[in-house]
mmCIF file as Biopython writes it, N, C-alpha, C and O atoms, coordinates in Angstrom:
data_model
#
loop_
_atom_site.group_PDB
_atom_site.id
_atom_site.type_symbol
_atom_site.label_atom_id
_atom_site.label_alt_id
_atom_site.label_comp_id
_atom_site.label_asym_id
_atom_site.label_entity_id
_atom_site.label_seq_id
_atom_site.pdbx_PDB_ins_code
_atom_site.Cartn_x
_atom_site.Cartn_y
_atom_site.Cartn_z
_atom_site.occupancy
_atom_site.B_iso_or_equiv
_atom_site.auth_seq_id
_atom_site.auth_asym_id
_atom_site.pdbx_PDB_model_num
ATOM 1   N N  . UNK A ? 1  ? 0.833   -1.202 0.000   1.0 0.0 1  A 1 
ATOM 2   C CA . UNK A ? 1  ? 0.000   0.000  0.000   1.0 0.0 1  A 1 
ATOM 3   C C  . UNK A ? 1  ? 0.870   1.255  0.000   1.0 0.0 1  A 1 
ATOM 4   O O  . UNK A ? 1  ? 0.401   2.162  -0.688  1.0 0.0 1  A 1 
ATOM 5   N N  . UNK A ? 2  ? 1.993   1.514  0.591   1.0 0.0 2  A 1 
ATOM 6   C CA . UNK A ? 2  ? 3.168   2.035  0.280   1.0 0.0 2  A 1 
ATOM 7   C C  . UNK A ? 2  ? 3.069   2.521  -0.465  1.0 0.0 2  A 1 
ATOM 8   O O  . UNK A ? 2  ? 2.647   3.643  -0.187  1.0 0.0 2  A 1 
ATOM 9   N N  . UNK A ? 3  ? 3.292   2.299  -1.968  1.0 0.0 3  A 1 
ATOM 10  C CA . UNK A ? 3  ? 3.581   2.421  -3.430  1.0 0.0 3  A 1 
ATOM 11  C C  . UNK A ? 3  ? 2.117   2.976  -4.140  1.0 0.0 3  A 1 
ATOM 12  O O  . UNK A ? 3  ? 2.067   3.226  -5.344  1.0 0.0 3  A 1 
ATOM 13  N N  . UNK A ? 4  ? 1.128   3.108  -3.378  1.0 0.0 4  A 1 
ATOM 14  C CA . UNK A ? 4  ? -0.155  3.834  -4.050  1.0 0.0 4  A 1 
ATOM 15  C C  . UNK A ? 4  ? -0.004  5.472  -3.200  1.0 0.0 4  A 1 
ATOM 16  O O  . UNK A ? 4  ? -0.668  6.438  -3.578  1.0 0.0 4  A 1 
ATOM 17  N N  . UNK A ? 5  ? 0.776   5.529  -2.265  1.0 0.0 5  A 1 
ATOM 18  C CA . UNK A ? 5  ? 0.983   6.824  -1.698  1.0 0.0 5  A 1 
ATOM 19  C C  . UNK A ? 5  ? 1.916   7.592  -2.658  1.0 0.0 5  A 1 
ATOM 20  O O  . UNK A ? 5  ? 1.715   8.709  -3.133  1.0 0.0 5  A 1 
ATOM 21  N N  . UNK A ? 6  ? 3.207   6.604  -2.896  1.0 0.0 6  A 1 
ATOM 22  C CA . UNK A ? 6  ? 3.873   7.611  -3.914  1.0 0.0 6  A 1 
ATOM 23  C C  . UNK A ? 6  ? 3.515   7.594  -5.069  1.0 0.0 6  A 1 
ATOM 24  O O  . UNK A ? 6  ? 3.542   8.753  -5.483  1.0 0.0 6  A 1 
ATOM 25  N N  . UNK A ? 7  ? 3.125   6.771  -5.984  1.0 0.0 7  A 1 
ATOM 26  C CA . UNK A ? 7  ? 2.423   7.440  -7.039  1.0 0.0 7  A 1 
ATOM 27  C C  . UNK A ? 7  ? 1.862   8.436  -6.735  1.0 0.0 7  A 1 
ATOM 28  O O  . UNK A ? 7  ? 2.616   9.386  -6.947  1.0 0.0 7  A 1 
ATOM 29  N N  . UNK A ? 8  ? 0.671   8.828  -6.237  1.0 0.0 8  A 1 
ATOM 30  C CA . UNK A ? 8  ? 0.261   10.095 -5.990  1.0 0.0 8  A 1 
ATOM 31  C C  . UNK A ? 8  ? 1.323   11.426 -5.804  1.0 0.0 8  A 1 
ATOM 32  O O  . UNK A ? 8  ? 1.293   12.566 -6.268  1.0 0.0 8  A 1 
ATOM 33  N N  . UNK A ? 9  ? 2.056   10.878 -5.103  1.0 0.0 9  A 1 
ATOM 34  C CA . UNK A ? 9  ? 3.215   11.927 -4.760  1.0 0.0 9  A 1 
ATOM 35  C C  . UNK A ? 9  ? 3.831   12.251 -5.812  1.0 0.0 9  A 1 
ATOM 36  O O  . UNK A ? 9  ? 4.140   13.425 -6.015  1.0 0.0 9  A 1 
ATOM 37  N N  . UNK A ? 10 ? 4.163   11.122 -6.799  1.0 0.0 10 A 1 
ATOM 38  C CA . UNK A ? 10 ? 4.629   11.330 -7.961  1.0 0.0 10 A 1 
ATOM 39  C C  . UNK A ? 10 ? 4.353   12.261 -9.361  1.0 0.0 10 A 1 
ATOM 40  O O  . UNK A ? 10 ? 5.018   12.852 -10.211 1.0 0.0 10 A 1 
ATOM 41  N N  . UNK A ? 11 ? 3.313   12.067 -9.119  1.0 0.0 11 A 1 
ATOM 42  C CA . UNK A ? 11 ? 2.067   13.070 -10.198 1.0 0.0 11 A 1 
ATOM 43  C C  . UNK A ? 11 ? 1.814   13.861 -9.661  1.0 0.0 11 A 1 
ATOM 44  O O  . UNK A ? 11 ? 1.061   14.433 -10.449 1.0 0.0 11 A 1 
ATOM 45  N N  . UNK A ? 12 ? 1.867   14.825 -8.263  1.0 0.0 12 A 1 
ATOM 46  C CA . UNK A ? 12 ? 2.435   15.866 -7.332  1.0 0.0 12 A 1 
ATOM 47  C C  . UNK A ? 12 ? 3.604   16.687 -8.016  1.0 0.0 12 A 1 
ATOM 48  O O  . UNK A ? 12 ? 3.714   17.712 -8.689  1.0 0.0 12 A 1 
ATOM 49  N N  . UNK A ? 13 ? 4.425   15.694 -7.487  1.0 0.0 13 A 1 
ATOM 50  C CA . UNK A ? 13 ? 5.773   16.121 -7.672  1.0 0.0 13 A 1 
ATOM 51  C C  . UNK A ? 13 ? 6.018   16.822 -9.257  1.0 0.0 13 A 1 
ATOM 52  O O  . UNK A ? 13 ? 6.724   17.821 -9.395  1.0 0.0 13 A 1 
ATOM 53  N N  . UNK A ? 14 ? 5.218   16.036 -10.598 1.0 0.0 14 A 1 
ATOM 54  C CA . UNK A ? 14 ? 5.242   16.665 -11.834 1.0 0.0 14 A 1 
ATOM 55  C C  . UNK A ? 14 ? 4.879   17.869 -11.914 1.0 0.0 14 A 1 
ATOM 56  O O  . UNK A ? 14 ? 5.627   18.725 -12.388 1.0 0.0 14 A 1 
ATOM 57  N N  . UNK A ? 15 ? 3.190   18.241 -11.284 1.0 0.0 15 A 1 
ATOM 58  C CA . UNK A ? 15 ? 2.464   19.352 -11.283 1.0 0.0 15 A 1 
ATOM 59  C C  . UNK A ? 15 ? 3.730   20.418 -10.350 1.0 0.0 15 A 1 
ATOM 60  O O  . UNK A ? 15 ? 3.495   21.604 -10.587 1.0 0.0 15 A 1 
ATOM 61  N N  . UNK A ? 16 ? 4.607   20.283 -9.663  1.0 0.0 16 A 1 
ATOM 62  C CA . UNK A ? 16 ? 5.336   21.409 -8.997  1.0 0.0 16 A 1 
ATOM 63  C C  . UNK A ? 16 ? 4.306   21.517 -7.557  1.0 0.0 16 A 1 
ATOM 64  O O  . UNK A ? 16 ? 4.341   22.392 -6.691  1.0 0.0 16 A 1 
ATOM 65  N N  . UNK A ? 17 ? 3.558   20.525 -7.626  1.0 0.0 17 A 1 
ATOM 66  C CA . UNK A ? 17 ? 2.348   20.806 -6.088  1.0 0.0 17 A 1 
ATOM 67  C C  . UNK A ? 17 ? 3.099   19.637 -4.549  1.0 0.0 17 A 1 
ATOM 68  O O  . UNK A ? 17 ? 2.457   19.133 -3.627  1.0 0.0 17 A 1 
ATOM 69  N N  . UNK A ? 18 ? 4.308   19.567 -4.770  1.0 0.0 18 A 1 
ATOM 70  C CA . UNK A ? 18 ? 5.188   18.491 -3.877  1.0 0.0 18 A 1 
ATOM 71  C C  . UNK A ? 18 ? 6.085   19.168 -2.639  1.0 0.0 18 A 1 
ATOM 72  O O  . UNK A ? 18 ? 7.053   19.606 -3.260  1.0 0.0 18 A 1 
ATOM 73  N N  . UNK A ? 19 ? 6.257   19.432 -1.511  1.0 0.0 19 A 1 
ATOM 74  C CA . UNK A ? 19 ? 6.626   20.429 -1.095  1.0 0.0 19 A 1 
ATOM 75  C C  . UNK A ? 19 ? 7.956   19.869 -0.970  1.0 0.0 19 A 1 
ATOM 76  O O  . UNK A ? 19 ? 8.082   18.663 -1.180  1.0 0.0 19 A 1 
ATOM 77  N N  . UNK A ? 20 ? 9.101   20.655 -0.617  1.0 0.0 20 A 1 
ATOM 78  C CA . UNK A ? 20 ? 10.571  19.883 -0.546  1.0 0.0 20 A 1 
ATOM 79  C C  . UNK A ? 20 ? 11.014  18.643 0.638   1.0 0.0 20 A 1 
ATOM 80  O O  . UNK A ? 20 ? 11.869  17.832 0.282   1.0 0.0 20 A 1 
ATOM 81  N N  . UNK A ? 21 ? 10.553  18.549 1.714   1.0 0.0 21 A 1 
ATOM 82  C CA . UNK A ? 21 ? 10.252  17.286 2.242   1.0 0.0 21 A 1 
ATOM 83  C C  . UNK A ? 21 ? 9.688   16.332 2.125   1.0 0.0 21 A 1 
ATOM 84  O O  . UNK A ? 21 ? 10.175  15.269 2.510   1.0 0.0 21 A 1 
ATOM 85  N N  . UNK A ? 22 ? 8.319   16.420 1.483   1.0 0.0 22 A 1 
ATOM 86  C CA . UNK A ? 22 ? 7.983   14.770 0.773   1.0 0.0 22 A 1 
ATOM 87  C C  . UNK A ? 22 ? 8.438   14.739 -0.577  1.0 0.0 22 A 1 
ATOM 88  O O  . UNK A ? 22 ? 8.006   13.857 -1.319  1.0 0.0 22 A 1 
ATOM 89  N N  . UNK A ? 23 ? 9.442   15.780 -1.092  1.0 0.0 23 A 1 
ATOM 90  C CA . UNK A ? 23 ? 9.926   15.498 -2.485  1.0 0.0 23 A 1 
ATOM 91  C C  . UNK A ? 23 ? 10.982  14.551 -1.759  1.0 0.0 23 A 1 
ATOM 92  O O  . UNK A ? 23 ? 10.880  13.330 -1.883  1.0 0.0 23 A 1 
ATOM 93  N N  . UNK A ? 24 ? 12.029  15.146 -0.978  1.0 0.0 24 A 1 
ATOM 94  C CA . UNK A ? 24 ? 13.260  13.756 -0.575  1.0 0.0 24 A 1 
ATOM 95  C C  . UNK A ? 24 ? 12.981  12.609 -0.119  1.0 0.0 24 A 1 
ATOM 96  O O  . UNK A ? 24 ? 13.699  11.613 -0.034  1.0 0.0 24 A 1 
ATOM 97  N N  . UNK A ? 25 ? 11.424  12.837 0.309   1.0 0.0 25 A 1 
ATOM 98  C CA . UNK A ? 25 ? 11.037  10.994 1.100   1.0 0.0 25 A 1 
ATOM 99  C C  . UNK A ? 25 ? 10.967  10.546 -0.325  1.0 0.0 25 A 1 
ATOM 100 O O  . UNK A ? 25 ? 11.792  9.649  -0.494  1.0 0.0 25 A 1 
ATOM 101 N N  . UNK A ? 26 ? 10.250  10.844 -1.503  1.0 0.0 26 A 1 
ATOM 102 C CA . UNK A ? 26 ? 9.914   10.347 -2.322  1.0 0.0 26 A 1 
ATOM 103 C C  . UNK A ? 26 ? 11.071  9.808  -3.155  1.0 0.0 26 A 1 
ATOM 104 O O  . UNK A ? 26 ? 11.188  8.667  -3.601  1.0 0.0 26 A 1 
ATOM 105 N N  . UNK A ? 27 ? 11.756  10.659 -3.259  1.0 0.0 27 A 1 
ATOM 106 C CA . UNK A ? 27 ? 13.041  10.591 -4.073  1.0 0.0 27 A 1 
ATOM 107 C C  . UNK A ? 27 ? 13.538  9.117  -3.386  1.0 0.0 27 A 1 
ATOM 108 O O  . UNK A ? 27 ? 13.561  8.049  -3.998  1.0 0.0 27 A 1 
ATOM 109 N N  . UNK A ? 28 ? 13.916  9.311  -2.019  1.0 0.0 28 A 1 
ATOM 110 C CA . UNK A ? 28 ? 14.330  7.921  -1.019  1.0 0.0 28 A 1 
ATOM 111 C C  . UNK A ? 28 ? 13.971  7.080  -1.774  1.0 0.0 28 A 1 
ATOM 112 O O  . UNK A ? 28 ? 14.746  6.483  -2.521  1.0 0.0 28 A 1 
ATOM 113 N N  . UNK A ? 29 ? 12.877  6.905  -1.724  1.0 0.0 29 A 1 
ATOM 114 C CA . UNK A ? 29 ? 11.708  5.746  -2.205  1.0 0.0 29 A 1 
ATOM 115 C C  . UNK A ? 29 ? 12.171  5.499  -3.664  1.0 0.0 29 A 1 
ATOM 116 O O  . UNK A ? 29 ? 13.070  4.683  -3.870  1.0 0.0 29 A 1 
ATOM 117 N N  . UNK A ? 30 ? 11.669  6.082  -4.540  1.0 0.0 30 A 1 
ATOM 118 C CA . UNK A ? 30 ? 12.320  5.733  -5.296  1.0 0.0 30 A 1 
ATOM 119 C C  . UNK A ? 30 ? 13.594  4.958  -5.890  1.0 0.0 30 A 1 
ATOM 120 O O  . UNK A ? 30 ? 13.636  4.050  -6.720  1.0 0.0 30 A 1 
ATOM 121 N N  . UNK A ? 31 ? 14.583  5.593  -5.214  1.0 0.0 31 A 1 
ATOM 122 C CA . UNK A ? 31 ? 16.080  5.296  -5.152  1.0 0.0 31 A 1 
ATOM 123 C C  . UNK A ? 31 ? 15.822  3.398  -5.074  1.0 0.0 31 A 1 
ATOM 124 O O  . UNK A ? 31 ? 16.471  2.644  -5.798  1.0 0.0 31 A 1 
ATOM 125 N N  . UNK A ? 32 ? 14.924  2.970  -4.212  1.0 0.0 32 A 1 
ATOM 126 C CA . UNK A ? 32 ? 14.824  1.453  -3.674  1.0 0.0 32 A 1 
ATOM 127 C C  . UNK A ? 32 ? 13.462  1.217  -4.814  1.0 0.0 32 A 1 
ATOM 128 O O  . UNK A ? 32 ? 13.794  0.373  -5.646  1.0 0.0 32 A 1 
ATOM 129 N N  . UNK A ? 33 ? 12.866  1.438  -4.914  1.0 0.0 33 A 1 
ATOM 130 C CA . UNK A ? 33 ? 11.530  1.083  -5.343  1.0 0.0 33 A 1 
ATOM 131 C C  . UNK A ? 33 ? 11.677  0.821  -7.076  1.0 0.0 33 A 1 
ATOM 132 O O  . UNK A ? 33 ? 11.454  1.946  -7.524  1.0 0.0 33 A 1 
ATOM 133 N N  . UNK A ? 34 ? 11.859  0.183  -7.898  1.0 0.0 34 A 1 
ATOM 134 C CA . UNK A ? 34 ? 12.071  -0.168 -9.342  1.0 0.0 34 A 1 
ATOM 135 C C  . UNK A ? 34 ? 10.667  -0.357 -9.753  1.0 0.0 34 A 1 
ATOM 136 O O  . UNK A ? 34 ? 10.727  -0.539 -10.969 1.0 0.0 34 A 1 
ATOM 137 N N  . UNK A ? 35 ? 9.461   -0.409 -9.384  1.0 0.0 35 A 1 
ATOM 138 C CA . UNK A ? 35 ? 8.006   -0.354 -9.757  1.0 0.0 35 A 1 
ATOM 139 C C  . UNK A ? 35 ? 7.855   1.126  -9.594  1.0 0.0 35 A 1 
ATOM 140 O O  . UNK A ? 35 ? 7.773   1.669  -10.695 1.0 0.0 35 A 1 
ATOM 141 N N  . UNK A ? 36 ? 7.783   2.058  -8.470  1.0 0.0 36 A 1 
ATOM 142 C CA . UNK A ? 36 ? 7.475   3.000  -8.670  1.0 0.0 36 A 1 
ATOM 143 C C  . UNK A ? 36 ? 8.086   4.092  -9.570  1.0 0.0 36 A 1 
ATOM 144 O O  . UNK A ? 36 ? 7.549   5.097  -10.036 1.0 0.0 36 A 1 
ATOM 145 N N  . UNK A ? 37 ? 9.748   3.490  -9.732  1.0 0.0 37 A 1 
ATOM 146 C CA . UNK A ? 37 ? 10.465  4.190  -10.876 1.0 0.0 37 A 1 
ATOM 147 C C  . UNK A ? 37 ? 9.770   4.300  -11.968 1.0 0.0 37 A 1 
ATOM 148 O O  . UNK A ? 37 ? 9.486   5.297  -12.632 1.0 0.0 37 A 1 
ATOM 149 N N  . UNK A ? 38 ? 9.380   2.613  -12.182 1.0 0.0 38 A 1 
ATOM 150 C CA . UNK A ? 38 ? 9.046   2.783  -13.392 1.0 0.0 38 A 1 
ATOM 151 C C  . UNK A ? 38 ? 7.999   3.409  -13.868 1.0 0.0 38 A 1 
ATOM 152 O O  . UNK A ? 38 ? 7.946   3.882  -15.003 1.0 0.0 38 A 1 
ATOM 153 N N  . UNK A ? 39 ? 6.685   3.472  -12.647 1.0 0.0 39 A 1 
ATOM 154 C CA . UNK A ? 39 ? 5.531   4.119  -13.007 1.0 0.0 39 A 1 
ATOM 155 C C  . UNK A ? 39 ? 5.848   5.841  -12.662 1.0 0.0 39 A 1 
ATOM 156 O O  . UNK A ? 39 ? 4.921   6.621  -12.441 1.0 0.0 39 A 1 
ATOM 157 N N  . UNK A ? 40 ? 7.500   6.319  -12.661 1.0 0.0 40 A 1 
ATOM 158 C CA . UNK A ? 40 ? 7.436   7.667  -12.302 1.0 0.0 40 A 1 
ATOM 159 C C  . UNK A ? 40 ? 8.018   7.947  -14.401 1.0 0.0 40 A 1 
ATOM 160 O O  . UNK A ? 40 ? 7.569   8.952  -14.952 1.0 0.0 40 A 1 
ATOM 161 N N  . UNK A ? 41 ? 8.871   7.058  -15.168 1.0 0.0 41 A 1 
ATOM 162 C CA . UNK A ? 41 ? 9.144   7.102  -16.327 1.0 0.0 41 A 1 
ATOM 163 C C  . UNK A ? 41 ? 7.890   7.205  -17.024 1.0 0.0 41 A 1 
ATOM 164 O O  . UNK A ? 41 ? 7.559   8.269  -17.547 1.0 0.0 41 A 1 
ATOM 165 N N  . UNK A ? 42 ? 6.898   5.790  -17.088 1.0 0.0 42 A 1 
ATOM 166 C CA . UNK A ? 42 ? 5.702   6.364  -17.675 1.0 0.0 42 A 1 
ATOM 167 C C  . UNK A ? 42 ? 4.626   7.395  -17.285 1.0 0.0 42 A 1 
ATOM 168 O O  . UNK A ? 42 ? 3.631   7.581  -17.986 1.0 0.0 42 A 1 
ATOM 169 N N  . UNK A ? 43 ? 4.877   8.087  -16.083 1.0 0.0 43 A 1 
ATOM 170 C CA . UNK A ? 43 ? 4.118   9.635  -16.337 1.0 0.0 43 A 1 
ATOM 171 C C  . UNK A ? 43 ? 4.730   10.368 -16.664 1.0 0.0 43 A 1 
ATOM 172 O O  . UNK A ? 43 ? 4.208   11.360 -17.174 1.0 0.0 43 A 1 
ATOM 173 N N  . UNK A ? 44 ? 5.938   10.297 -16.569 1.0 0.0 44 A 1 
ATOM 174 C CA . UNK A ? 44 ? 7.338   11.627 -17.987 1.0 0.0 44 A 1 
ATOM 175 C C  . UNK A ? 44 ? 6.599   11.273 -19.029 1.0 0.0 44 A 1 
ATOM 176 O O  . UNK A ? 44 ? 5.905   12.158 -19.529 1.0 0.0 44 A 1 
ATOM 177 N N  . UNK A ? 45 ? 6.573   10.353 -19.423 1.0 0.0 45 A 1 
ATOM 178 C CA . UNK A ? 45 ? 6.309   10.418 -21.255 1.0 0.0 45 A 1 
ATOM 179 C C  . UNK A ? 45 ? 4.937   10.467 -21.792 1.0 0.0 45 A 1 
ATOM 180 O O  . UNK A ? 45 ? 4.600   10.797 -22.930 1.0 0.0 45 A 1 
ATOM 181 N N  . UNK A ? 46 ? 4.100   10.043 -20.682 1.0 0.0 46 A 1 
ATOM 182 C CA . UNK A ? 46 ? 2.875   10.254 -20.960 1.0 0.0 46 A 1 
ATOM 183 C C  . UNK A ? 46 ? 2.638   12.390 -20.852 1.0 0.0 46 A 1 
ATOM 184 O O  . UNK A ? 46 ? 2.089   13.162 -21.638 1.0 0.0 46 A 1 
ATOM 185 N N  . UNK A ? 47 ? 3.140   12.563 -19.916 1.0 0.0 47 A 1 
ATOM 186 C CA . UNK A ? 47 ? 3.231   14.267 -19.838 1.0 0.0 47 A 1 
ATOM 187 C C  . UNK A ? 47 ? 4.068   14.582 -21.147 1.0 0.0 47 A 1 
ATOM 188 O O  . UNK A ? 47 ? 3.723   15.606 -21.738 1.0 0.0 47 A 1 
ATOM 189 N N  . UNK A ? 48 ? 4.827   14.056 -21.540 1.0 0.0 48 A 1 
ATOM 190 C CA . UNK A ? 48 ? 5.503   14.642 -22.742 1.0 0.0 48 A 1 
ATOM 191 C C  . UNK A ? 48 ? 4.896   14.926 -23.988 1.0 0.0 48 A 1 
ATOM 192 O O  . UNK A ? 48 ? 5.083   15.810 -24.823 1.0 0.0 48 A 1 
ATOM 193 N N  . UNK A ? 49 ? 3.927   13.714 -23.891 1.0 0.0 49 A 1 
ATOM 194 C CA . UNK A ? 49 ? 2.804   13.554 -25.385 1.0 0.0 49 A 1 
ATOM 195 C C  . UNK A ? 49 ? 2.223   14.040 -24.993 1.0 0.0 49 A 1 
ATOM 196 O O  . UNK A ? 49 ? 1.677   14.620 -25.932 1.0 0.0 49 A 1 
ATOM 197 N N  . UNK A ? 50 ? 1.677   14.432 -23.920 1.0 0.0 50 A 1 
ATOM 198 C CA . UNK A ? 50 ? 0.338   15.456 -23.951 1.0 0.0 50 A 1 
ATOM 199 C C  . UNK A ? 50 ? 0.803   16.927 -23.736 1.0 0.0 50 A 1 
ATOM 200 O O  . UNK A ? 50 ? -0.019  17.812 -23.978 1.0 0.0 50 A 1 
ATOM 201 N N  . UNK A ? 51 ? 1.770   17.191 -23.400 1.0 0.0 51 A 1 
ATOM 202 C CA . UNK A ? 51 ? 2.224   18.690 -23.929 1.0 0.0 51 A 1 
ATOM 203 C C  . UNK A ? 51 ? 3.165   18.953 -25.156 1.0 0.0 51 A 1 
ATOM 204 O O  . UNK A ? 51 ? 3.552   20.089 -25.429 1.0 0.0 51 A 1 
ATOM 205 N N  . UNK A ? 52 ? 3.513   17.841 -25.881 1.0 0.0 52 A 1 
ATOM 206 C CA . UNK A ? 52 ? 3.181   17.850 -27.317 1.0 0.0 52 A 1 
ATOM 207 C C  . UNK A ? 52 ? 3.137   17.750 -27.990 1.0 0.0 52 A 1 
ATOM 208 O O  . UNK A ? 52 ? 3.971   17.939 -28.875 1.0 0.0 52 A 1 
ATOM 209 N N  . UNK A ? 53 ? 1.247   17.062 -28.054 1.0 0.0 53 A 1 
ATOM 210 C CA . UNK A ? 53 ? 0.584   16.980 -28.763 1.0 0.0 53 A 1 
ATOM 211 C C  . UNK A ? 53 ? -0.030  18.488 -29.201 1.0 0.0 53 A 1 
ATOM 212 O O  . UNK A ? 53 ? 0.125   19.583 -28.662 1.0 0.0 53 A 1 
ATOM 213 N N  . UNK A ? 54 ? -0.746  18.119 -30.327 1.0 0.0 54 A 1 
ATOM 214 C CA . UNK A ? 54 ? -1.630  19.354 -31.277 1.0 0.0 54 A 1 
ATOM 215 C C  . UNK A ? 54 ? -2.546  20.129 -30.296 1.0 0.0 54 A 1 
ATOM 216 O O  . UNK A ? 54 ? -3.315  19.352 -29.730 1.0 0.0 54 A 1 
ATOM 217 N N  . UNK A ? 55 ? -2.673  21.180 -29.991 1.0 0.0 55 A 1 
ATOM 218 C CA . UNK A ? 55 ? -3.925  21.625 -30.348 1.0 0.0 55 A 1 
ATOM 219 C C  . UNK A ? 55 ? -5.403  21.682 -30.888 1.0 0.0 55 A 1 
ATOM 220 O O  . UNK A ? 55 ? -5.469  22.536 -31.773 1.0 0.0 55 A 1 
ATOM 221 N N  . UNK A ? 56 ? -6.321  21.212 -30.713 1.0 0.0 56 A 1 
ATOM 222 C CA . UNK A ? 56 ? -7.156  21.314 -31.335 1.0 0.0 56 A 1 
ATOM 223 C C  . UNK A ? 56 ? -7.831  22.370 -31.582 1.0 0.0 56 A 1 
ATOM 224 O O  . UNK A ? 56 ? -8.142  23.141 -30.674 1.0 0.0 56 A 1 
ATOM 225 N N  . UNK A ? 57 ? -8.252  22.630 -33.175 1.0 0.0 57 A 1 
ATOM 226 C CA . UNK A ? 57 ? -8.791  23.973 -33.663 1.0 0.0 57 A 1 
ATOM 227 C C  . UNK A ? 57 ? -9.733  24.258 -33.172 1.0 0.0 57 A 1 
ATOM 228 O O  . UNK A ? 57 ? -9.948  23.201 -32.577 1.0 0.0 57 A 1 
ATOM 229 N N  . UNK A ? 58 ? -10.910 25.178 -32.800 1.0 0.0 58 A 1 
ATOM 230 C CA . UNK A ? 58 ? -11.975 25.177 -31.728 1.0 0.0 58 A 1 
ATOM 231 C C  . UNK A ? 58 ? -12.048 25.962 -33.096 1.0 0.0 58 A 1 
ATOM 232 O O  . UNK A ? 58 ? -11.166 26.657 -33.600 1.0 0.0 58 A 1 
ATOM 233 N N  . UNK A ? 59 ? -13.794 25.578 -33.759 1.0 0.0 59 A 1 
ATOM 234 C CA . UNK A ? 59 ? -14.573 26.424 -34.868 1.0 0.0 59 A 1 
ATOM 235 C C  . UNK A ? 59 ? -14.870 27.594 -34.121 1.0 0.0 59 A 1 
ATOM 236 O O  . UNK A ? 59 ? -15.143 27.753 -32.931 1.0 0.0 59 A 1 
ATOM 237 N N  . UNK A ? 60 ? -14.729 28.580 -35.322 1.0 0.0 60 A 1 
ATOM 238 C CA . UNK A ? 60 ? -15.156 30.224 -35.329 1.0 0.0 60 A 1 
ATOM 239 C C  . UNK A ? 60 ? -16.274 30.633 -34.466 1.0 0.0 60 A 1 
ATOM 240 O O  . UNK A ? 60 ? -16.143 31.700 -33.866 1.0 0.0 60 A 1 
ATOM 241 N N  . UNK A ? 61 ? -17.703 29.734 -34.259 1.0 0.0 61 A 1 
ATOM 242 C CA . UNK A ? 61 ? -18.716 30.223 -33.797 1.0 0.0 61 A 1 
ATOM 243 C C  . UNK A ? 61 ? -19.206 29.686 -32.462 1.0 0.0 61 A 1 
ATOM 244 O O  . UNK A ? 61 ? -20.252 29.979 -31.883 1.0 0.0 61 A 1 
ATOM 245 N N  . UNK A ? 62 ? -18.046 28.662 -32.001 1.0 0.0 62 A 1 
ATOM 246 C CA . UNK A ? 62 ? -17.636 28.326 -30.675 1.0 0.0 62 A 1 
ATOM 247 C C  . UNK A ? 62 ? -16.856 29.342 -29.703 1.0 0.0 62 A 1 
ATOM 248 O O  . UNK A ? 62 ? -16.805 28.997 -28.522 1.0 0.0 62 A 1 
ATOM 249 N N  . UNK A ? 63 ? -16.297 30.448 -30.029 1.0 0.0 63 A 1 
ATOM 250 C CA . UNK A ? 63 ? -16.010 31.436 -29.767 1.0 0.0 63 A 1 
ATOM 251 C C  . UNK A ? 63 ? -16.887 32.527 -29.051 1.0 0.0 63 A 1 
ATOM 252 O O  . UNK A ? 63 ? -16.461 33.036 -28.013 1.0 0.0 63 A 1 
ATOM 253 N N  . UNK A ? 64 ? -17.807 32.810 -29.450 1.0 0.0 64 A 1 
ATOM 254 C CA . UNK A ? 64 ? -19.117 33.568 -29.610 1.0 0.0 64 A 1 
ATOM 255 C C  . UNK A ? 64 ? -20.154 33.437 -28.704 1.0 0.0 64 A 1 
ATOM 256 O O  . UNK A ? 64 ? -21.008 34.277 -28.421 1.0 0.0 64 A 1 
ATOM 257 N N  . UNK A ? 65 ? -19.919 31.582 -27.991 1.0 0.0 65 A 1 
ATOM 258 C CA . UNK A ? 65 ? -20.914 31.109 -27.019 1.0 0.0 65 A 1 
ATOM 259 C C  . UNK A ? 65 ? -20.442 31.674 -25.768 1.0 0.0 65 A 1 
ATOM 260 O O  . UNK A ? 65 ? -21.061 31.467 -24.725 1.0 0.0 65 A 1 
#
């Protein structure tokens, strides 16, 4: 159950919403933890594709509402 706390912390820690003491517990953790590493790599890259990815065009008269 451990490892469902830092994930959270982890996706924290991306947003900049992690304060500098549970950033070093986390970091700790990490350092030992090779599952939560890995689920800290796939939210890098998942954040990577979604900032960037496209834009989507929003039509002219969607504007207006």
């Amino acid at each position: 159950m451990r490892c469902a706390k830092y994930k959270k912390q982890i996706d924290l820690m991306q947003d900049g919403a992690l304060d500098q003491a549970s950033t070093a517990k986390l970091q700790a953790h990490l350092d030992e933890c090779i599952k939560c590493r890995a689920y800290q790599q796939q939210a890098l890259k998942l954040r990577e594709l979604m900032l960037s990815a496209p834009r989507p065009q929003v039509p002219s008269w969607l504007h207006h509402q």
